[in-house]
FIROFI-40287 format. One line per field, with one value per residue (C-alpha): x, y, z; residue number from 1. Coordinates in nm, 3 decimals, decimal comma, always signed. Each point is the difference from the previous one (the first is absolute). Layout:
x <- [X / ...]
y <- [Y / ...]
z <- [Z / ...]
nr <- [NUM / ...]
***
This chain:
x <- [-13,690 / +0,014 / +0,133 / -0,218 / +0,108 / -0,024 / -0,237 / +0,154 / +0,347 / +0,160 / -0,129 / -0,180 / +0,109 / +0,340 / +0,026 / +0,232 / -0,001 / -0,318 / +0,131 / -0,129 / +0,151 / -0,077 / +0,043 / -0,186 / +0,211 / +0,132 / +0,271 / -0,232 / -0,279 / +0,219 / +0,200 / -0,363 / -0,104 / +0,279 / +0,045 / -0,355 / +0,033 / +0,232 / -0,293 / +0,106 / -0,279 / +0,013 / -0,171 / +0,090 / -0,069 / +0,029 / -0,233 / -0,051 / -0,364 / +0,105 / +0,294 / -0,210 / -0,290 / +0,265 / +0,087 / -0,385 / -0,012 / -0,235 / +0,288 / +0,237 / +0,391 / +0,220 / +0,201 / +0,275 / +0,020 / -0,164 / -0,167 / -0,350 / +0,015 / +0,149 / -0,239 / -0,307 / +0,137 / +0,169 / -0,224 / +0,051 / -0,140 / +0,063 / -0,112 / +0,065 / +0,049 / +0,409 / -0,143 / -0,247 / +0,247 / +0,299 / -0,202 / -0,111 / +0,363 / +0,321 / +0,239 / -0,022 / +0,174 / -0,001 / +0,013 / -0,066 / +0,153 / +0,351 / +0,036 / +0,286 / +0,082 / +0,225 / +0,318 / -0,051 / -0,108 / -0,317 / -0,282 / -0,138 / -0,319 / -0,241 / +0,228 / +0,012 / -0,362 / -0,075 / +0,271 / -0,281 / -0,305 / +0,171 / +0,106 / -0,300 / -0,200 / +0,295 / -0,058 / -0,354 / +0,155 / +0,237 / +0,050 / +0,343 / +0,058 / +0,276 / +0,017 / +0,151 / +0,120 / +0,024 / -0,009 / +0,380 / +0,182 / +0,350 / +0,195 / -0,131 / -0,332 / -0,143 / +0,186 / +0,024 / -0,317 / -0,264 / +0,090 / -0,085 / -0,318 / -0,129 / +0,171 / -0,211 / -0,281 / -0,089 / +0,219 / +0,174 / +0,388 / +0,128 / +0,049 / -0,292 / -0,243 / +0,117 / +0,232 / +0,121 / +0,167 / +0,044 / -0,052 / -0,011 / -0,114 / +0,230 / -0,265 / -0,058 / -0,300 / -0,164 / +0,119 / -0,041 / -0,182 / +0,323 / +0,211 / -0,162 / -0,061 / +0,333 / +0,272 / +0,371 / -0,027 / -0,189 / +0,130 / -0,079 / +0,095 / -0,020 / -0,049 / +0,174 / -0,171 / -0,186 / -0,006 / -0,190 / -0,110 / -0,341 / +0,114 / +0,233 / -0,311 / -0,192 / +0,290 / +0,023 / -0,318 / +0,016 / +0,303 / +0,061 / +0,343 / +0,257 / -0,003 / +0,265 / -0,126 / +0,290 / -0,078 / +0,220 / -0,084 / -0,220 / +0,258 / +0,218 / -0,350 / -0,101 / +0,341 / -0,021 / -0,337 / +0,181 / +0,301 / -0,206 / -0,187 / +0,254 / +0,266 / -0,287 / +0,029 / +0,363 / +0,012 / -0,330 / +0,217 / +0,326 / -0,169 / -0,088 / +0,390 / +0,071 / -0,315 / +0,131 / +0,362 / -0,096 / -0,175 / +0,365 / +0,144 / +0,033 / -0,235 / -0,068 / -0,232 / -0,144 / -0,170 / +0,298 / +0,162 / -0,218 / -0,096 / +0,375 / +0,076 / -0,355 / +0,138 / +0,241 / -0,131 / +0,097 / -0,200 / -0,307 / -0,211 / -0,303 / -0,086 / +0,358 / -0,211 / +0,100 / -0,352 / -0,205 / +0,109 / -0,166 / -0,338 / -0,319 / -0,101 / +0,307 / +0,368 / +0,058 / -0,101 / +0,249 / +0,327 / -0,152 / -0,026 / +0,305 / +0,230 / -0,212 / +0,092 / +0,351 / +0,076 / -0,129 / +0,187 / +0,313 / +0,042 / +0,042 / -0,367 / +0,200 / -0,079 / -0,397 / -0,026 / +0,222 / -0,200 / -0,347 / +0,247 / +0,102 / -0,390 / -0,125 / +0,268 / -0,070 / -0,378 / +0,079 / +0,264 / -0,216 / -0,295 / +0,193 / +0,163 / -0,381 / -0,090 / +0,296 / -0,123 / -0,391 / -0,102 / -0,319 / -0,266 / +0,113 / -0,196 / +0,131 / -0,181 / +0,132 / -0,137 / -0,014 / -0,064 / +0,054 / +0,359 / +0,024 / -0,179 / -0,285 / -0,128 / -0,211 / +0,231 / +0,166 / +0,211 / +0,305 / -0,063 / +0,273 / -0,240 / -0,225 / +0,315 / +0,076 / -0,313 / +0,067 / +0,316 / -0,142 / -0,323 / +0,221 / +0,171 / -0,292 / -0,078 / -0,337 / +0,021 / -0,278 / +0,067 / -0,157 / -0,018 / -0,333 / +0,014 / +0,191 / -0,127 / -0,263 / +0,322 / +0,230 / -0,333 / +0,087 / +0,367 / -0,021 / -0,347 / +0,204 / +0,096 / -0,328 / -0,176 / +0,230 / -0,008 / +0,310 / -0,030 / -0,275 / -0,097 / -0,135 / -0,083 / -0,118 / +0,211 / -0,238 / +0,044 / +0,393 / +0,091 / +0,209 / +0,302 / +0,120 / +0,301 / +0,131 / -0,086 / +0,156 / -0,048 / -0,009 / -0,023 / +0,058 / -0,354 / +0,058 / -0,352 / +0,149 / +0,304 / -0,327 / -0,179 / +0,277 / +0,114 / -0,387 / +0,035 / +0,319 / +0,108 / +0,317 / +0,183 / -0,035 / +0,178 / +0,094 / +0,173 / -0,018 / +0,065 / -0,305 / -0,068 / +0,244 / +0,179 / -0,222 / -0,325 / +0,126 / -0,235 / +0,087 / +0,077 / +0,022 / +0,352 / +0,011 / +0,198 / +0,108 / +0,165 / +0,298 / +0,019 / +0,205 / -0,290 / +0,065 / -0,221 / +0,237 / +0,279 / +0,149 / +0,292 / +0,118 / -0,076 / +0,247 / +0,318 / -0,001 / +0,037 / +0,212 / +0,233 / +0,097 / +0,204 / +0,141 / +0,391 / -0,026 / +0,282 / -0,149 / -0,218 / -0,387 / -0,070 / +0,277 / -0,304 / -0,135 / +0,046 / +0,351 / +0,101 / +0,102 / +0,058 / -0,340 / -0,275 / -0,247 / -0,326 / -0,191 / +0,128 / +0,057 / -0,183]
y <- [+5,676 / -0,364 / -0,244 / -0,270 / -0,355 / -0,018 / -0,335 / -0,261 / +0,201 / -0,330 / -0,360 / -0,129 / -0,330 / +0,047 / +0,002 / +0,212 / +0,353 / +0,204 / +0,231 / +0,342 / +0,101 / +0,359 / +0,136 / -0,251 / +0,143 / -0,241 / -0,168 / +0,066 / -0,210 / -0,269 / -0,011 / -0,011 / -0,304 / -0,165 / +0,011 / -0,056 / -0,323 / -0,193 / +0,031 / +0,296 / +0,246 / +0,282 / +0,370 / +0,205 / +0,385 / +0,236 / +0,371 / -0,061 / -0,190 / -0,192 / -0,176 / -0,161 / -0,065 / -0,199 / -0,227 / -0,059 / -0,078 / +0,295 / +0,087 / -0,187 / +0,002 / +0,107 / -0,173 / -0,130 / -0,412 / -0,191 / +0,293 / -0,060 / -0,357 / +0,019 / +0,260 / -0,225 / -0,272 / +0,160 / +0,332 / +0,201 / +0,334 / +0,380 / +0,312 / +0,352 / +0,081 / -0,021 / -0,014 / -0,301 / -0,202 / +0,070 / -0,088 / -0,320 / -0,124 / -0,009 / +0,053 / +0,286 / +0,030 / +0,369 / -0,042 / +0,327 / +0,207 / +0,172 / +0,252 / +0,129 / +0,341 / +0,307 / -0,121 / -0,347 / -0,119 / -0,127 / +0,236 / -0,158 / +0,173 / -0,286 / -0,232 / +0,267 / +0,076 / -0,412 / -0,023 / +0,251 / -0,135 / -0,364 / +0,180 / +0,165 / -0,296 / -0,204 / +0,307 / -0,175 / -0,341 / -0,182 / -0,296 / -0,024 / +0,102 / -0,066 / +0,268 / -0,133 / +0,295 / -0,193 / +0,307 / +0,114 / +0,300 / +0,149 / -0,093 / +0,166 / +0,050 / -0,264 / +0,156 / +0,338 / +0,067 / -0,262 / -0,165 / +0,330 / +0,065 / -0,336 / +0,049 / +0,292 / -0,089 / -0,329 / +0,133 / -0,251 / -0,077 / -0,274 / -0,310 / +0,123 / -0,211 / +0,086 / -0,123 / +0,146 / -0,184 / +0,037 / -0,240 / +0,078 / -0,289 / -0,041 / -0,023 / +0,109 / +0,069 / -0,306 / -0,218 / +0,127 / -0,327 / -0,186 / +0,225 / +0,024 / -0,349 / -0,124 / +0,229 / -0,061 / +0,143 / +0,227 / +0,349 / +0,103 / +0,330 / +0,051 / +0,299 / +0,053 / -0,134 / -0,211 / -0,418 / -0,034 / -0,351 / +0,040 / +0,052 / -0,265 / -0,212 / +0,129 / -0,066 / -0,347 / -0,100 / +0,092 / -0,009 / -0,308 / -0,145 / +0,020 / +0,336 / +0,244 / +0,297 / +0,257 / +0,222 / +0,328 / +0,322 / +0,231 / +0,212 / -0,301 / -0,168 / +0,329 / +0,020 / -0,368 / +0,064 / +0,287 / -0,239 / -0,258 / +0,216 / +0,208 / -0,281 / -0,144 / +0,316 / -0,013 / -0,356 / +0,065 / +0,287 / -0,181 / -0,260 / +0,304 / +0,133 / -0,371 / -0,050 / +0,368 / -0,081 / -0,376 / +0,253 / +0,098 / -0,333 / -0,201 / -0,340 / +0,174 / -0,161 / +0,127 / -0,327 / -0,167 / +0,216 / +0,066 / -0,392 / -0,063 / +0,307 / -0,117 / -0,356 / +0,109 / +0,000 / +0,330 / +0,153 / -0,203 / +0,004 / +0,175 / +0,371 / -0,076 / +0,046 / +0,307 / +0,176 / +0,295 / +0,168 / +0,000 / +0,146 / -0,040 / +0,170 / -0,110 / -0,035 / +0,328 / +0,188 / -0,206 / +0,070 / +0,376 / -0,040 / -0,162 / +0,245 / +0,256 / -0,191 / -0,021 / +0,370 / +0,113 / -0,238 / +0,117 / -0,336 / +0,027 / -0,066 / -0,025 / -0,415 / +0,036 / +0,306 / -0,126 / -0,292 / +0,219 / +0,216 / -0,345 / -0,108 / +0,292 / +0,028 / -0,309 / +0,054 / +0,367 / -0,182 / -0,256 / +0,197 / +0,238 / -0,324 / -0,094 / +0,376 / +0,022 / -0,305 / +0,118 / +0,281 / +0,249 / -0,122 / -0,331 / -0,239 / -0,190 / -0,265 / -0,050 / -0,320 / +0,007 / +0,368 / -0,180 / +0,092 / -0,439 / -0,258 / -0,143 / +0,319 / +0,247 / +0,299 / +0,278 / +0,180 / +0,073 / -0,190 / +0,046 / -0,144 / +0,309 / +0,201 / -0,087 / +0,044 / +0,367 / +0,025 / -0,157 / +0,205 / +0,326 / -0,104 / -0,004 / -0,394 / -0,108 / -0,227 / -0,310 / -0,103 / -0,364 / -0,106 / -0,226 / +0,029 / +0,411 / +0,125 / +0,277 / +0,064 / +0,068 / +0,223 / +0,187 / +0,059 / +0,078 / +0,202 / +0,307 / -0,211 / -0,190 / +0,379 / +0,076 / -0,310 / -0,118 / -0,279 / -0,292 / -0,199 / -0,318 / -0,304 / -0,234 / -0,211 / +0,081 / +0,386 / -0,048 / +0,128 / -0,266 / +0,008 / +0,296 / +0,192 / -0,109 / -0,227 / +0,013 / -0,292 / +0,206 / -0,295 / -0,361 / -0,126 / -0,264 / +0,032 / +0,379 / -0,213 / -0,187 / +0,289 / +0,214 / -0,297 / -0,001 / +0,383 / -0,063 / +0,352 / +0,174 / -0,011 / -0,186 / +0,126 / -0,289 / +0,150 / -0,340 / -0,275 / -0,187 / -0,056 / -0,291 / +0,007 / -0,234 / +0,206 / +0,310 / +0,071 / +0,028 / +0,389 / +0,114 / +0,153 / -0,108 / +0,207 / -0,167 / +0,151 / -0,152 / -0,121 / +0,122 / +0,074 / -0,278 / +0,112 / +0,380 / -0,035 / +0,337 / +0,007 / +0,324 / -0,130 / -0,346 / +0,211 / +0,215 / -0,271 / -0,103 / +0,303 / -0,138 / -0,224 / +0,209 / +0,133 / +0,323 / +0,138 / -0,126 / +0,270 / -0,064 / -0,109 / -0,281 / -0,162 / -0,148 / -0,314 / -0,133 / +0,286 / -0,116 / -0,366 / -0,097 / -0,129 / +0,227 / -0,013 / +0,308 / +0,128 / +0,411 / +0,072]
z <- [-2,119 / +0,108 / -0,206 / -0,166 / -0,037 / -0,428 / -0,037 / -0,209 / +0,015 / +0,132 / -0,092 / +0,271 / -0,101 / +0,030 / -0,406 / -0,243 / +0,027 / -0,144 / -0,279 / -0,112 / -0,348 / -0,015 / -0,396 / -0,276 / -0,252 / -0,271 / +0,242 / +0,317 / -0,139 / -0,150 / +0,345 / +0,180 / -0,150 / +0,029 / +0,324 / +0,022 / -0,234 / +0,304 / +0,246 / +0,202 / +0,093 / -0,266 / -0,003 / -0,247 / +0,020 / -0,296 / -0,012 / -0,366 / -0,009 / -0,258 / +0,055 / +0,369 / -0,294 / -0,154 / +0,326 / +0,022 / -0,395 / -0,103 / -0,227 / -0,241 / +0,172 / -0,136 / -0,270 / +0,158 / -0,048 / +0,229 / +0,218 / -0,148 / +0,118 / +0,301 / +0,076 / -0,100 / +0,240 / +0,314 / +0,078 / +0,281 / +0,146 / -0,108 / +0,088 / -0,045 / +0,396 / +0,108 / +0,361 / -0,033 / -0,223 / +0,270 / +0,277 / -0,137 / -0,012 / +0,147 / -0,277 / -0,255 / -0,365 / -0,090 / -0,448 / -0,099 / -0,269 / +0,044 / -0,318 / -0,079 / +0,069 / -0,179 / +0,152 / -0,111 / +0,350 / +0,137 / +0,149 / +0,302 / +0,029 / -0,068 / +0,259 / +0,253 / -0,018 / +0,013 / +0,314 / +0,146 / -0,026 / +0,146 / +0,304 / +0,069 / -0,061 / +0,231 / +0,280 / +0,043 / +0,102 / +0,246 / -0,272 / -0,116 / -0,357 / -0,303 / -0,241 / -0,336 / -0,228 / -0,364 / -0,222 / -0,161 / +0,202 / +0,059 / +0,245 / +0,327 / -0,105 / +0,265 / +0,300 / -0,025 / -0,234 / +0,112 / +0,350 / +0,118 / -0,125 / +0,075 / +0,364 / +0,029 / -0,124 / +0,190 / +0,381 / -0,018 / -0,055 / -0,247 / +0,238 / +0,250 / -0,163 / -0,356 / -0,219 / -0,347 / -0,275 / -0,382 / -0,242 / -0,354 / -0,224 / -0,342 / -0,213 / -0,407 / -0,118 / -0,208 / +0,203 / +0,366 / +0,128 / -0,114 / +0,146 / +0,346 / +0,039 / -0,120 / +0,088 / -0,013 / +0,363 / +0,200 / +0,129 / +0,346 / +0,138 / +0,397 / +0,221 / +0,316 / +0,249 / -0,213 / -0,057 / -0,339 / +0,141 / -0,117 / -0,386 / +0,021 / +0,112 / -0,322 / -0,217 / +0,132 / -0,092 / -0,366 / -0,073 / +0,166 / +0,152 / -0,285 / -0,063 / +0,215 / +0,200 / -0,026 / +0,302 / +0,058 / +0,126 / -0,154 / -0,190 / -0,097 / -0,157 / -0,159 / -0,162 / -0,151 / -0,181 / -0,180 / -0,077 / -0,108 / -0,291 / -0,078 / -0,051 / -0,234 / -0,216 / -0,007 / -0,154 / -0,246 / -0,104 / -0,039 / -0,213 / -0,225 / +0,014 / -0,125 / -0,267 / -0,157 / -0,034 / -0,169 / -0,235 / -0,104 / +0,023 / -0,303 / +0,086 / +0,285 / +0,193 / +0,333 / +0,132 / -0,049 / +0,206 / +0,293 / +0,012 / +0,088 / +0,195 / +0,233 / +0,026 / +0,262 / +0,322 / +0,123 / -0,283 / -0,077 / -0,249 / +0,095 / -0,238 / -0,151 / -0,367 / -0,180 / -0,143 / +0,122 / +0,288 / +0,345 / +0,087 / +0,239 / +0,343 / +0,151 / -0,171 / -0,144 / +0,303 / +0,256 / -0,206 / +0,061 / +0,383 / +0,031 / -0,175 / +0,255 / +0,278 / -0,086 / -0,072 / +0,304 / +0,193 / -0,202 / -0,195 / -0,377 / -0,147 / -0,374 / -0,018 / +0,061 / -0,252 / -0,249 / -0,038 / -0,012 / -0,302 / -0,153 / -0,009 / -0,165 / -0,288 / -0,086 / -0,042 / -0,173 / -0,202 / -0,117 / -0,080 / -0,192 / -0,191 / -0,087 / -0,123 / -0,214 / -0,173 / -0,029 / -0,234 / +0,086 / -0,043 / +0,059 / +0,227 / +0,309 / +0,199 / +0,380 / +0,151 / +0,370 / +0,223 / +0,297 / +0,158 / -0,002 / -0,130 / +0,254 / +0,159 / -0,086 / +0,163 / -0,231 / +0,239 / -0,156 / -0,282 / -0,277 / -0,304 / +0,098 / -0,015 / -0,311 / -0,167 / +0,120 / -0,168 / -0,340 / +0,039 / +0,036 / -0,342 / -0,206 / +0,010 / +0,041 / +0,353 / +0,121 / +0,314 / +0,061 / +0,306 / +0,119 / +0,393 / +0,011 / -0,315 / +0,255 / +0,272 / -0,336 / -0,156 / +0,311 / -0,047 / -0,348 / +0,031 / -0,147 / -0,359 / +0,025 / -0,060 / -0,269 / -0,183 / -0,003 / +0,217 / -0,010 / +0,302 / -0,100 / +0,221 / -0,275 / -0,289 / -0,248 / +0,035 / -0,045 / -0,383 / -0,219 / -0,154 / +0,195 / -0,071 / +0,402 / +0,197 / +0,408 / +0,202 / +0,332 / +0,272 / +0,018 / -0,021 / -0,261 / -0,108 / -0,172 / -0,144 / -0,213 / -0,099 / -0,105 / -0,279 / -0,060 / -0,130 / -0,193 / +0,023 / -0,194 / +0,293 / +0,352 / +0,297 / +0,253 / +0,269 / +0,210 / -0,312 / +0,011 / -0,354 / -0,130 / -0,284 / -0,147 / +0,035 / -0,154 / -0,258 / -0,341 / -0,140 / +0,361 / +0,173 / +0,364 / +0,241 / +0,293 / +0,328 / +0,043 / -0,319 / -0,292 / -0,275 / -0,226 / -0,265 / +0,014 / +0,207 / +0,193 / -0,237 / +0,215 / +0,326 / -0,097 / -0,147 / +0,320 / +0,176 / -0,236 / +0,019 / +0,372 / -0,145 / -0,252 / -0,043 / +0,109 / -0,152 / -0,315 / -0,214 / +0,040 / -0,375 / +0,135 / +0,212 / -0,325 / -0,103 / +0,039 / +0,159 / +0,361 / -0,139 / +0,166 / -0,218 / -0,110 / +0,244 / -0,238 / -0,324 / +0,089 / -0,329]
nr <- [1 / 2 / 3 / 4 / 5 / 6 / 7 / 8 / 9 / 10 / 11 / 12 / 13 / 14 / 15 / 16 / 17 / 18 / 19 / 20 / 21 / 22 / 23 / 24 / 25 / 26 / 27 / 28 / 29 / 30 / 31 / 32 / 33 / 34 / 35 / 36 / 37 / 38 / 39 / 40 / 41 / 42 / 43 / 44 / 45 / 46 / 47 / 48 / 49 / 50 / 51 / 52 / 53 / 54 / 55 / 56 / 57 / 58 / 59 / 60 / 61 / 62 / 63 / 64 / 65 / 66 / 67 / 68 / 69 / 70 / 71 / 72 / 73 / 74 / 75 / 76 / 77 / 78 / 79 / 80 / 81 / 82 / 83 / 84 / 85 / 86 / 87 / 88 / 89 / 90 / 91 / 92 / 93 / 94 / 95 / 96 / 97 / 98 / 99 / 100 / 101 / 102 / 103 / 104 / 105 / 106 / 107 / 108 / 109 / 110 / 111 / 112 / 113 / 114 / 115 / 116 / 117 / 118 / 119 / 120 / 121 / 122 / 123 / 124 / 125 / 126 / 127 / 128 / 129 / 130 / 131 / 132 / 133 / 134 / 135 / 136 / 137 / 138 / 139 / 140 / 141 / 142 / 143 / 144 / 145 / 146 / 147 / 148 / 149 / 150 / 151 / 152 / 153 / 154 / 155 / 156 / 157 / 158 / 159 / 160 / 161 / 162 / 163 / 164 / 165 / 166 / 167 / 168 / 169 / 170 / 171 / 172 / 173 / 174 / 175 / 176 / 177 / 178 / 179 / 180 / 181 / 182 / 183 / 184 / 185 / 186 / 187 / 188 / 189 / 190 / 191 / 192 / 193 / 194 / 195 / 196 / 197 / 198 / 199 / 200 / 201 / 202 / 203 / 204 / 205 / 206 / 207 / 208 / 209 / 210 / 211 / 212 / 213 / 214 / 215 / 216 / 217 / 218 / 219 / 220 / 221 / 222 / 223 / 224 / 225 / 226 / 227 / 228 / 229 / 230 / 231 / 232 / 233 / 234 / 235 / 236 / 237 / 238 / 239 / 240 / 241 / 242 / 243 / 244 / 245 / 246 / 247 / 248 / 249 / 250 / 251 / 252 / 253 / 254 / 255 / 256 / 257 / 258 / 259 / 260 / 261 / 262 / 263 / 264 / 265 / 266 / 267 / 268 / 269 / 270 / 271 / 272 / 273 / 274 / 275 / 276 / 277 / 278 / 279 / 280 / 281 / 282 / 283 / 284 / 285 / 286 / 287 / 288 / 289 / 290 / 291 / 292 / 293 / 294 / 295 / 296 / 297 / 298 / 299 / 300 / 301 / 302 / 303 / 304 / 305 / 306 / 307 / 308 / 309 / 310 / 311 / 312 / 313 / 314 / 315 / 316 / 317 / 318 / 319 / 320 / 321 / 322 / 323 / 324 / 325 / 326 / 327 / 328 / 329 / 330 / 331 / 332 / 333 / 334 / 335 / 336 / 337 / 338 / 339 / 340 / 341 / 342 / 343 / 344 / 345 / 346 / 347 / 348 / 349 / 350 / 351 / 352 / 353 / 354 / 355 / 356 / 357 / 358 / 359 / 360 / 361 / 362 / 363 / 364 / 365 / 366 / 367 / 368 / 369 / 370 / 371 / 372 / 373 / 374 / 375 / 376 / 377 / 378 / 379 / 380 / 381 / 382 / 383 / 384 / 385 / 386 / 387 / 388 / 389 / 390 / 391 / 392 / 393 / 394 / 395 / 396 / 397 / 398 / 399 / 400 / 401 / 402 / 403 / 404 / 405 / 406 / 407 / 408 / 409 / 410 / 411 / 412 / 413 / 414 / 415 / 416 / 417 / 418 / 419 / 420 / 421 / 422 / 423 / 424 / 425 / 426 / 427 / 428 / 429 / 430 / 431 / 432 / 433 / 434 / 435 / 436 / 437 / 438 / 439 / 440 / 441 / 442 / 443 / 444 / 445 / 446 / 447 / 448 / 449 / 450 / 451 / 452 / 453 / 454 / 455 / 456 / 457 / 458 / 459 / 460 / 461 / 462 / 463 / 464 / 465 / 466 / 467 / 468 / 469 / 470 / 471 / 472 / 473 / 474 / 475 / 476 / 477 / 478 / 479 / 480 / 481 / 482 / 483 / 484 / 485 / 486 / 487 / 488 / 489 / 490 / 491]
***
């Protein structure tokens, strides 16, 4: 069949690149209009109806900050057909979902079948195209997985006419917008044959001059988006490794600690706060597909799963803490369902985790949470039936003077309310409430924090007993035993 010029797939004036973002997901829609917000020439495809009756404001966004407005001020076109949306423009971002799969990789169905429908919709043109994969895959995926079904599909070869790069954004959910638009750098992966001149002309434009385009081959860039999250998860996790061993430091203090550890330069600052572990669509799934990738290379995958093993002690450890301090029949309050404050996502959310855990011991659970209280109905539809848990969305349905209160994210908003319910006993894994502010008849446990209100008087002579003579009998570790001043009394 001969092949159609695509109208509008190259600005007649001589203007930025026309850019198809096909997948209106939560990142695709947010990427969509922000490229569309820095004047380029936006369609947006999606085959769910009602993300495209969200571009044309039939529908409220999605919550992420800023969308709604920048939506309501910059709109652009959508539709639900990949071949009028690819035809219309010369660039295409592919944003569709990569689930994970048994192994801990990523299955590649929805990619492969999206890589399809471009080249067949391409096989009906002459007009060069860029393909931009942005959605998370191993190592390999793009050249020996995808190149050739989108090679296939269209008849023609990257570099005849076609180029192929990938460029996933480092965004978080709750603040995508943010993220897009103001990157520490952007990440461009390059086929063989390819340029990736076009993208670099998108990225340009909204990202403006100051920010660096790292460009690598394909491989090399799909290998740096799984360093980048998975060294994130390493240093959440360390934080964690130091807020639990301030717990059995006398005066231990975590912030302390991680404020001068992040002041050197080679460490930084950033998710150096010891508190809940890692969760969301994202983190915990990359440390998977990199300890995949590395055992089947034959490197040792120990560092990636170690720190997935670290993560979830902690959270088993620390819900188990909470349970031995409850009695049946008890009742808990969690504030925040949300895997992070600002977002109304629950995927891997360890709040909902715990209320599990303190369900399963007999403790009455509410879960507030006012933006992810129907996502976290859905995750906890099981204990909802039963009972045991409570979804609520509003202050006033929150019961006062609980026997627990958790302060599950660090919306400082919860920090108020939970000193507004003055419950028995108020969990702050992240330290928010000040010394000042703890209410009166309440014990405060703080991560990374010795419980000054009922110090670990175990937890301080083992570490203690490193110091100890140890030729010296054990009942020797007491006071004046060693000649060192006594830090806890043995009895």
């Amino acid at each position: 069949m001969m092949r159609q010029p695509g109208p509008g797939a190259a600005d007649p004036d001589g203007g930025p690149p026309a850019v198809c973002v096909l997948g209106l997901g939560r990142v695709g829609l947010a990427v969509a209009a922000a490229l569309a917000s820095h004047g380029g020439r936006v369609c947006g495809v999606d085959i769910d109806p009602r993300r495209v009756a969200m571009v044309a404001g039939h529908l409220p966004a999605d919550d992420e900050p800023g969308l709604a407005e920048l939506l309501g001020q910059h709109r652009f076109s959508a539709c639900s057909s990949h071949a009028d949306g690819i035809r219309r423009t010369s660039v295409t971002y592919v944003i569709v979902p990569t689930p994970s799969d048994d192994r801990g990789g990523y299955e590649l169905r929805h990619v492969q079948r999206s890589f399809e429908q471009i080249g067949h919709a391409l096989a009906q043109s002459d007009e060069p195209h860029t393909v931009v994969l942005a959605s998370t895959v191993l190592p390999g995926a793009t050249r020996y997985a995808l190149q050739p079904v989108l090679e296939d599909a269209s008849g023609r070869a990257v570099g005849d006419g076609l180029d192929l790069c990938y460029s996933p954004p480092f965004v978080a959910l709750g603040s995508v917008l943010r993220d897009f638009l103001h990157p520490d750098f952007a990440l461009l992966g390059v086929a063989d044959g390819a340029t990736g001149r076009e993208v670099e002309t998108v990225y340009r434009r909204v990202l403006g001059p100051g920010v660096p385009i790292r460009t690598m081959s394909i491989e090399n860039a799909e290998l740096t988006k799984l360093a980048v999250n998975t060294f994130l998860t390493m240093k959440i996790t360390f934080a964690n490794t130091l807020a639990a061993l301030c717990d059995h430091l006398p005066g231990g203090d975590v912030d302390t600690v991680t404020d001068a550890v992040g002041s050197d330069s080679r460490v930084g600052p950033q998710l150096l706060t010891g508190g809940f572990g890692y969760g969301g669509p994202c983190l915990p799934r990359d440390n998977a597909a990199l300890a995949l990738l590395a055992e089947v290379v034959g490197v040792p995958p120990e560092l990636a799963r170690a720190t997935d093993a670290a993560d979830r002690w902690f959270s088993a450890h620390r819900a188990e803490a909470l349970v031995a301090r409850l009695r049946p029949e008890s009742t808990a309050v969690i504030l925040g369902a949300a895997y992070k404050a600002g977002t109304s996502v629950v995927d891997a959310s360890q709040s909902l985790e715990l209320a599990r855990v303190l369900a399963a011991a007999g403790v009455h659970v509410v879960v507030y949470d006012q933006r992810a209280a129907s996502a976290a109905g859905r995750v906890l539809a099981a204990a909802v039936a039963a009972g045991t848990v409570r979804i609520v969305d509003e202050p006033a349905d929150l019961p006062r003077s609980p026997d627990l209160v958790v302060i599950a994210t660090t919306d400082a908003q919860l920090t108020d309310l939970a000193l507004d319910l003055r419950p028995a006993l108020l969990a702050d894994p992240w330290r928010l409430v000040t010394r000042e502010r703890w209410p009166a008849g309440t014990e405060v446990l703080q991560y990374g924090r010795p419980n000054a209100t009922r110090p670990d008087d175990a937890a301080f002579n083992a570490v203690r007993s490193l110091w100890a003579d140890r030729s010296e009998s054990p009942e020797r570790i007491g006071p004046g035993g060693t000649g060192m001043d006594a830090l806890v009394a043995e009895d």
